[in-house]
C-alpha positions in Angstrom: 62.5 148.3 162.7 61.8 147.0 158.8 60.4 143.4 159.6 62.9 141.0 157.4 61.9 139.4 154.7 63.8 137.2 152.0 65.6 138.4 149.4 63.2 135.9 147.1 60.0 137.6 148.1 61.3 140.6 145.8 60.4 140.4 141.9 63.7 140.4 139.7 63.1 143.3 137.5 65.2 143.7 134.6 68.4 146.7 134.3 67.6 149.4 132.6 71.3 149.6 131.6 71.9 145.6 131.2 70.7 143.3 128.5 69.4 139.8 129.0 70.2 137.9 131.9 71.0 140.1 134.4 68.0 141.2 137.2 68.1 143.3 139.8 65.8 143.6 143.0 65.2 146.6 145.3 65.8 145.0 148.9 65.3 147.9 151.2 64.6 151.4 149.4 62.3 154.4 149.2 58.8 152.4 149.5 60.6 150.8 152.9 61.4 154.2 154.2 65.0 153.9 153.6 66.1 157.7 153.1 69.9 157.3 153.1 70.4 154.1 151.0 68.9 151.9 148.3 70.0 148.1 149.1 69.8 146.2 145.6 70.5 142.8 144.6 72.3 142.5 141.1 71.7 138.6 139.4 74.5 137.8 136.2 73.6 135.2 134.8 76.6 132.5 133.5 77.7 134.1 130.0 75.8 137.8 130.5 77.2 141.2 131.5 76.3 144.5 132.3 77.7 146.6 129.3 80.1 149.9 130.3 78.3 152.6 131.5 78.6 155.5 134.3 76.1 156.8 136.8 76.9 160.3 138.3 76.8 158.7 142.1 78.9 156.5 143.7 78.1 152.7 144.6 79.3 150.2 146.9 78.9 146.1 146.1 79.4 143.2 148.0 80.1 139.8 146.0 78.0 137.2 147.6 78.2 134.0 145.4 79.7 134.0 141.5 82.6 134.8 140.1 83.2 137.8 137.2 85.2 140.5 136.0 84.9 144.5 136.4 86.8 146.7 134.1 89.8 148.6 135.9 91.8 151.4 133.9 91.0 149.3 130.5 92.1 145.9 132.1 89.7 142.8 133.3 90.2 142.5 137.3 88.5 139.1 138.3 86.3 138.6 141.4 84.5 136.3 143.6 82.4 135.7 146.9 83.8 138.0 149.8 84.7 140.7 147.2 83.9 144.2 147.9 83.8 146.7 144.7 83.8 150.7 145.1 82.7 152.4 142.0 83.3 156.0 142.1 81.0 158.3 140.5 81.4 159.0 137.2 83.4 156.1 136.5 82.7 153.8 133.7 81.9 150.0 134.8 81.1 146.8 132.9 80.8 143.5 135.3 80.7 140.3 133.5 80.0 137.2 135.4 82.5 134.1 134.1 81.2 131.9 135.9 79.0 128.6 135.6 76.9 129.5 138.5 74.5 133.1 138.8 76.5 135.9 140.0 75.0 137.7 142.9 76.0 140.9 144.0 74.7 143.3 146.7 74.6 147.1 145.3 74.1 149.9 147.9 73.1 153.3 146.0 72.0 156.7 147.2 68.6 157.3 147.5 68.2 159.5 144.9 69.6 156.9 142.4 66.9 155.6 140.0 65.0 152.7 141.5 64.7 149.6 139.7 
């Protein structure tokens, strides 16, 4: 058994695909010997997005404080805590948080998804 830890004893790093504002941290992943997931936390802050983009694998999130928007078929789809998102692969996302507050989301990827 992984001995826990807090999520704030991770170092935000910033998204590859995001601009300024939003973080992400690597929870549990390769360097935990997670082989079958990557657990990632995903920080919005108020006013930032992620802009569209795709990934070829699919991802699962969890909202756990916030509120924003993901694209669905063209059209804004709001969101808040107790949300759960699928994003299949290949489909284009952008998550903006609308919110006052950070918006935190929990990201499970497959391991062979980039790490942050």
């Amino acid at each position: 058994m992984k001995i826990l830890k807090s999520y704030a004893e991770v170092e935000p790093r910033v998204l590859p695909v995001a601009g300024a504002g939003v973080t992400g941290r690597v929870l549990l992943g390769k360097a935990d010997g997670a082989v079958n997931f990557c657990m990632r936390l995903i920080e919005v802050a108020p006013g930032a997005s992620i802009p569209a983009h795709s990934h070829p694998w699919e991802h699962e999130q969890f909202v756990v404080s916030g509120t924003g928007s993901i694209l669905k078929d063209g059209a804004p789809v709001d969101f808040g805590p107790g949300s759960v998102l699928f994003i299949a692969p290949g489909e284009e996302h952008h998550i903006r948080n609308t919110g006052p507050e950070p918006l935190r989301i929990v990201c499970l990827v497959p391991p062979f998804a980039p790490e942050l």
